[in-house]
Backbone as JSON, one array per atom type, in Angstrom:
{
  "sequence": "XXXXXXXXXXXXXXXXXXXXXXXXXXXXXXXXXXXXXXXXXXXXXXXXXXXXXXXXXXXXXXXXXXXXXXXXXXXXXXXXXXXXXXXXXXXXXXXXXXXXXXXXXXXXXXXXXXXXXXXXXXXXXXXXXXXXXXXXXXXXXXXXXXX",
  "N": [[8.94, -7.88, -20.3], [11.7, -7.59, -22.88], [14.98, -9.02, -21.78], [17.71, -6.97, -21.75], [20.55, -7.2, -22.91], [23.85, -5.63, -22.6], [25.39, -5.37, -24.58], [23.41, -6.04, -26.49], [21.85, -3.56, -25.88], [23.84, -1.74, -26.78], [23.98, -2.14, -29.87], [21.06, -1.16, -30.46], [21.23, 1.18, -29.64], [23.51, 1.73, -31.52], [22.14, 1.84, -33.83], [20.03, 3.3, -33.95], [21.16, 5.99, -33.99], [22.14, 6.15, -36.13], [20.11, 7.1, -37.84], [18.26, 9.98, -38.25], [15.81, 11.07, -37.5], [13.0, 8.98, -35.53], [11.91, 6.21, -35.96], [9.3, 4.85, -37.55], [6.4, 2.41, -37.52], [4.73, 1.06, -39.8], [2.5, -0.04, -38.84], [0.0, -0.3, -35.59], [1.78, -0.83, -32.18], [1.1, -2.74, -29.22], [1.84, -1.84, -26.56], [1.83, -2.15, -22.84], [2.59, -0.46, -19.79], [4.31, -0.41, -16.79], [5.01, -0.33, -13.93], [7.24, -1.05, -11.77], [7.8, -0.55, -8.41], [5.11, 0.51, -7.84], [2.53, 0.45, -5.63], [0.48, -0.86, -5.9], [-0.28, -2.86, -8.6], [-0.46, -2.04, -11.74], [-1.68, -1.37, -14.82], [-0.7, -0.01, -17.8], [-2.49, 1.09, -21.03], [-1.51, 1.64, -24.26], [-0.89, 2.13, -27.53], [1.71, 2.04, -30.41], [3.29, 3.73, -32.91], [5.67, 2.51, -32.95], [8.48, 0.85, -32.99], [9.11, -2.26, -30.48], [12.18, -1.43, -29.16], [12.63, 0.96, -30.31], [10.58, 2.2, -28.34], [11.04, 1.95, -26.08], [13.94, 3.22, -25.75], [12.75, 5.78, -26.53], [11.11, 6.38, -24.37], [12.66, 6.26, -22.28], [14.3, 8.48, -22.84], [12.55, 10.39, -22.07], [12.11, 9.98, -19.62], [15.0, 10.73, -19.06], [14.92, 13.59, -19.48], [12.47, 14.57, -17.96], [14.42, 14.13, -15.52], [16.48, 15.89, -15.81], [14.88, 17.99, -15.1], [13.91, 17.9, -12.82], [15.17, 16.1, -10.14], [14.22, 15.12, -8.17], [11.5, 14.33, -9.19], [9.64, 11.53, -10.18], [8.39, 10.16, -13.17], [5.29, 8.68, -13.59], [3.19, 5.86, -15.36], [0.97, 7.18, -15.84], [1.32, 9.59, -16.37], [3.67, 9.0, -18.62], [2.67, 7.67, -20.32], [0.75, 10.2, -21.16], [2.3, 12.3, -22.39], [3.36, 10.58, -24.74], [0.9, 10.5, -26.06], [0.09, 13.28, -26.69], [3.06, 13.93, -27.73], [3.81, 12.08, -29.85], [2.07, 10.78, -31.27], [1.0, 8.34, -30.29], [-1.65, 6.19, -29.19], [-3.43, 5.58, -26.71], [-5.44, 3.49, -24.74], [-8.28, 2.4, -22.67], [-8.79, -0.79, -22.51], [-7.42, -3.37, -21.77], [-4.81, -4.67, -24.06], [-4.22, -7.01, -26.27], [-0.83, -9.38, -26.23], [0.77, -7.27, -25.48], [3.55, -5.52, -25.47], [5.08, -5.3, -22.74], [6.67, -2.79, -20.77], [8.56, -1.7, -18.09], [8.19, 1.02, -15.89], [10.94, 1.04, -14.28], [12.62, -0.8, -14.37], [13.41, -0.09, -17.0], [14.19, 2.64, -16.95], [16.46, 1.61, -15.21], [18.03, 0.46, -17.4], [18.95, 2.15, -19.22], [19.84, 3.78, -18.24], [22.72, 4.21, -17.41], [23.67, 4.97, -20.3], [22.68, 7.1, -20.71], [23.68, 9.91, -21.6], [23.94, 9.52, -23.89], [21.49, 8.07, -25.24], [20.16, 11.17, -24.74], [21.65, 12.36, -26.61], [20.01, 11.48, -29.31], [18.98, 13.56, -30.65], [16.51, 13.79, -31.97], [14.4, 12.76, -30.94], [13.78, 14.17, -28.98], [11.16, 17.27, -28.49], [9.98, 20.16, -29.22], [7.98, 21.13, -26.91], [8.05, 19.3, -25.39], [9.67, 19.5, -22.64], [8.35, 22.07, -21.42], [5.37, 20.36, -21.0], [6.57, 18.74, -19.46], [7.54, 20.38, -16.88], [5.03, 20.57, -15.98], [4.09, 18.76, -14.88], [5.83, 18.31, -13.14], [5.19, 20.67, -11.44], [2.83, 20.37, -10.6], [2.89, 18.1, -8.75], [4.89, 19.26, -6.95], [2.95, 20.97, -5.42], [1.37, 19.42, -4.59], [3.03, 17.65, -2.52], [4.68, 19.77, -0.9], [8.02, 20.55, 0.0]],
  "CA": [[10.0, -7.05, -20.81], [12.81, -8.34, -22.62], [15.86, -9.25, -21.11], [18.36, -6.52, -22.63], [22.42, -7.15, -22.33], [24.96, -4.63, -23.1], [25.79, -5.73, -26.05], [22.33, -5.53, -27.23], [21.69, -2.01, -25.63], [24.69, -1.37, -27.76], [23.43, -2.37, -30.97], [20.25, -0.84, -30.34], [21.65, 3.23, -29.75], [23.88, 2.35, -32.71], [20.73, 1.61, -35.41], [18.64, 4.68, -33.72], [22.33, 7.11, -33.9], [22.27, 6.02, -37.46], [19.17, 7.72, -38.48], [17.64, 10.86, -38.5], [13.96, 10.75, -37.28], [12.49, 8.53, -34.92], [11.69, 5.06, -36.83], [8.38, 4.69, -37.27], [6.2, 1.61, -38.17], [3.64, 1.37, -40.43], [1.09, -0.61, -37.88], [0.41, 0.56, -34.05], [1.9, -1.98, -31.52], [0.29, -2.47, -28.03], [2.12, -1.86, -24.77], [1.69, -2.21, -21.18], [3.23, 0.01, -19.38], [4.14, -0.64, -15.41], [6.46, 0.11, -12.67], [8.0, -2.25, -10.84], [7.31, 0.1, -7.43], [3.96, 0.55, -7.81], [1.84, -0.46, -4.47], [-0.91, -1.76, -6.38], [0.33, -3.62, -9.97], [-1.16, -0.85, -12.91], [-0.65, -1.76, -16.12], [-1.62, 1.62, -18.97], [-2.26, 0.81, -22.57], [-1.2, 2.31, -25.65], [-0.69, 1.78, -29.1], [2.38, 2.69, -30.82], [3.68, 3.09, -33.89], [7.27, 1.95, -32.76], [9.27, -1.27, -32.51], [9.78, -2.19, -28.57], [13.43, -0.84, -28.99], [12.52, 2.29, -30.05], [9.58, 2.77, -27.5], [12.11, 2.04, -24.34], [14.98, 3.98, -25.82], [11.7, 7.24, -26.46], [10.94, 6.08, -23.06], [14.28, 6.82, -21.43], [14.6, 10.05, -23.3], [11.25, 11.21, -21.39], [12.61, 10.07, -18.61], [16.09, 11.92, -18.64], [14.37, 15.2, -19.89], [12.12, 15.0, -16.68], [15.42, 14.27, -14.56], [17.2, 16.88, -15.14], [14.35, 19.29, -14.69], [14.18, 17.77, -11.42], [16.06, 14.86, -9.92], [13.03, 14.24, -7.3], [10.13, 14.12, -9.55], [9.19, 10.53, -10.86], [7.54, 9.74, -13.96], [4.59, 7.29, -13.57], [2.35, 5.4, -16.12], [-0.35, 8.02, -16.51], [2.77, 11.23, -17.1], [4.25, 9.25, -20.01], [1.14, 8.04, -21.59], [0.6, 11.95, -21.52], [3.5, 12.6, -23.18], [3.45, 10.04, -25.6], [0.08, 10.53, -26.64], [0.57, 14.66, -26.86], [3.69, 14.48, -28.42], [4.53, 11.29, -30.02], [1.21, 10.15, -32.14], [0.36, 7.64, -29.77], [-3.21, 6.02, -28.82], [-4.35, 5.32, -25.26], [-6.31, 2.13, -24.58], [-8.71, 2.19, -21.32], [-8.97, -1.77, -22.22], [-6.42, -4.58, -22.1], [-4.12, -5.2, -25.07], [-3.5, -8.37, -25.94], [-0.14, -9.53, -26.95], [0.86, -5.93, -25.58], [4.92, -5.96, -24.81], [5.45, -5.02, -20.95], [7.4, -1.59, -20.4], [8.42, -1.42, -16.88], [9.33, 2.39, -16.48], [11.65, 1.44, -13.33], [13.76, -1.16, -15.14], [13.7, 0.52, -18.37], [15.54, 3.81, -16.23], [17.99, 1.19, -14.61], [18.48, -0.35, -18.33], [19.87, 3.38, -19.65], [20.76, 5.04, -17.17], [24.25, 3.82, -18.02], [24.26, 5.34, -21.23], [22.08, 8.52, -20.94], [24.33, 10.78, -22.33], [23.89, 8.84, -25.8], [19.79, 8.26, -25.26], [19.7, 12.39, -24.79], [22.11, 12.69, -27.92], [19.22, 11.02, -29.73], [17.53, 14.77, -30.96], [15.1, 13.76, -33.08], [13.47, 12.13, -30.06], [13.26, 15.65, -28.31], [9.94, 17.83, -29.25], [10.31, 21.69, -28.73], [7.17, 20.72, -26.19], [8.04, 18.22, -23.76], [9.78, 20.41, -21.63], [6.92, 22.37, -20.62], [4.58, 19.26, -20.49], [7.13, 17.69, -18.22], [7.43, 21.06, -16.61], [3.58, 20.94, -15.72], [3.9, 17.47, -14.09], [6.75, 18.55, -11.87], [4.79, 21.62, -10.41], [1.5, 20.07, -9.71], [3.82, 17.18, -8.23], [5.25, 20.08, -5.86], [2.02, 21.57, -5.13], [0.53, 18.41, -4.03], [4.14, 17.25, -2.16], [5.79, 20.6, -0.6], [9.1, 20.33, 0.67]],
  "C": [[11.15, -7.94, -21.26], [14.04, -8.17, -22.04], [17.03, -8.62, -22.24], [19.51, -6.63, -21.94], [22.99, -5.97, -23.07], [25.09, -4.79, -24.25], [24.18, -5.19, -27.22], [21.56, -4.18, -27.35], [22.31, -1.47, -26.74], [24.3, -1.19, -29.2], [22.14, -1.66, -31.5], [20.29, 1.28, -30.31], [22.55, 3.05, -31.2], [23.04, 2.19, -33.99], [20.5, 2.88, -34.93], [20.05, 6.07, -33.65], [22.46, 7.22, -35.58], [21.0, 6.49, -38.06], [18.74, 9.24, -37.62], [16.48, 11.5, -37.84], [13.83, 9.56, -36.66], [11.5, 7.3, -36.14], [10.13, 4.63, -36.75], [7.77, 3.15, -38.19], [4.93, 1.66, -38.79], [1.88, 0.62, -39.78], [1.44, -0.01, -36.21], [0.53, -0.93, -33.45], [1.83, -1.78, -30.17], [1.68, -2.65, -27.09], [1.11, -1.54, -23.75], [2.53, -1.75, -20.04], [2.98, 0.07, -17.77], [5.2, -0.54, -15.0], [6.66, -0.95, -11.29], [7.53, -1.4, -8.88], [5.88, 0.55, -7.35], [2.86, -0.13, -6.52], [0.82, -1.38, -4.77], [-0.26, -2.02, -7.8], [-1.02, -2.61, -10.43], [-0.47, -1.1, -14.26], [-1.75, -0.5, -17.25], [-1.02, 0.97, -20.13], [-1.84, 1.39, -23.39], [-0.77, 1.61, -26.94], [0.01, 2.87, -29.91], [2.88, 2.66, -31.9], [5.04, 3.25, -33.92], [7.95, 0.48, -32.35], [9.21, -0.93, -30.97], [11.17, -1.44, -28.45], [13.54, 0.77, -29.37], [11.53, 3.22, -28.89], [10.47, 2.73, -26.29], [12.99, 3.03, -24.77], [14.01, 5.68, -25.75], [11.26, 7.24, -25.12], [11.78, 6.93, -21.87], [14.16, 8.22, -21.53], [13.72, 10.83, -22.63], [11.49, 11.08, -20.4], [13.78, 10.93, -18.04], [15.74, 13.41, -18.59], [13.72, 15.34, -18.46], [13.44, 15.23, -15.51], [15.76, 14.9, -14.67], [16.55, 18.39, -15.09], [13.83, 19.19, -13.26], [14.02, 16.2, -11.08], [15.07, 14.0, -9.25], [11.78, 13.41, -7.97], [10.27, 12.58, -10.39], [8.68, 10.2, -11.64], [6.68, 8.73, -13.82], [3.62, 6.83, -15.03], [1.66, 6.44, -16.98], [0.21, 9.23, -17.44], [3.22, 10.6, -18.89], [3.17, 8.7, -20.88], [0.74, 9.33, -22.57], [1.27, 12.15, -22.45], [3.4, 12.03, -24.49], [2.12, 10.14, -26.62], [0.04, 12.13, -27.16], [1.78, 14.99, -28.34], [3.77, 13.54, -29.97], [3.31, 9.88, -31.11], [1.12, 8.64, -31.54], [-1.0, 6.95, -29.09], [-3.02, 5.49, -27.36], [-5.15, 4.28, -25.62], [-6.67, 2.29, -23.3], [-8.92, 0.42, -21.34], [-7.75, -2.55, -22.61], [-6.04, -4.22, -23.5], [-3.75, -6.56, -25.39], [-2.69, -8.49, -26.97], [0.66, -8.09, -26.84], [2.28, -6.82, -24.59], [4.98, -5.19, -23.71], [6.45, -3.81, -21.13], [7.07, -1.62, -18.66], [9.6, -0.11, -16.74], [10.64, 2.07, -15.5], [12.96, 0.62, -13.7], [14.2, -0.68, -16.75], [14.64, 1.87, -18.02], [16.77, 2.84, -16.33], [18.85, 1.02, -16.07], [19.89, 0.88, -19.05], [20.3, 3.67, -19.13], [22.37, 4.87, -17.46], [24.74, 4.74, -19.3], [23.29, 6.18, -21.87], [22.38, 9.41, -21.55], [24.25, 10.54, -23.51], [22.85, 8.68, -26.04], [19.75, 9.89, -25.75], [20.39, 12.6, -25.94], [21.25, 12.69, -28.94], [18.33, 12.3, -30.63], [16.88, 14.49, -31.36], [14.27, 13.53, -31.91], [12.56, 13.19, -29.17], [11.93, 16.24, -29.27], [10.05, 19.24, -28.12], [8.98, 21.78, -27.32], [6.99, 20.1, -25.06], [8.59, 18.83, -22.79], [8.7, 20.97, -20.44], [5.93, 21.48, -20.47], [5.18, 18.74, -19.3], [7.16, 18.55, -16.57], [5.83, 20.87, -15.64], [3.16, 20.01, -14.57], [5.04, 17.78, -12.68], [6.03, 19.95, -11.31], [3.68, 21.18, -9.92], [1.7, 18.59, -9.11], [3.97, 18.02, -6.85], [3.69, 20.4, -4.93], [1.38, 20.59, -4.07], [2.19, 17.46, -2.58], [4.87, 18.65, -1.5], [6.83, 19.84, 0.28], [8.86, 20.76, 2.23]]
}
């Protein structure tokens, strides 16, 4: 993952505030997506057609949308794969990537979380859909977890 400073966070919400639509690229580029908490190291493939700076910042946004439909529930690997592949014209890989840039969802939270309120500004990123997908993951979360 790279090593993002403020400054560059910065720079990075003001390109993606300055457009419209969700920046797409004309080739798919491999991640590896992993969580720093994870008991066993899991790394999930995909192939996207987004720069790294837009896949963490679409990242986040899937992340806040789950938070505030509930604060407990966690997103892991397999949830935003889901998501991303559902909503977001993304491919799945069951084999290695190589040359695939590292997404770790637990420092990619810490990285926004600061400046969530301007990620969720982001609409285009939203899909009248993810809700209830995210929705689906937080009840069979409960189900399997009661309070």
């Amino acid at each position: 993952m790279r090593r993002i400073t403020r400054d560059y966070r910065e720079s990075v919400l003001e390109r993606m505030a300055a457009v419209n639509a969700i920046p797409k690229l004309e080739s798919l580029q491999p991640y590896a997506l992993t969580h720093t908490h994870d008991e066993s190291p899991r790394q999930f493939y995909i192939k996207a057609p987004y720069s790294e700076d837009t896949m963490n910042v679409l990242i986040a946004f899937i992340q806040f949308a789950s938070s505030e439909l509930d604060e407990c529930f966690g997103m892991d690997q397999a949830d935003i794969i889901d998501v991303l592949k559902e909503l977001y014209d993304c491919e799945p890989s069951q084999d290695p990537l190589p040359d695939a840039a590292e997404i770790d969802l637990y420092l990619n939270w810490e990285i926004w979380c600061g400046v969530g309120d301007r990620v969720q500004a982001l609409e285009y990123l939203g899909h009248d859909r993810l809700n209830g997908i995210l929705q689906g993951f937080i009840d069979t979360w409960l189900k399997k977890n009661p309070a």
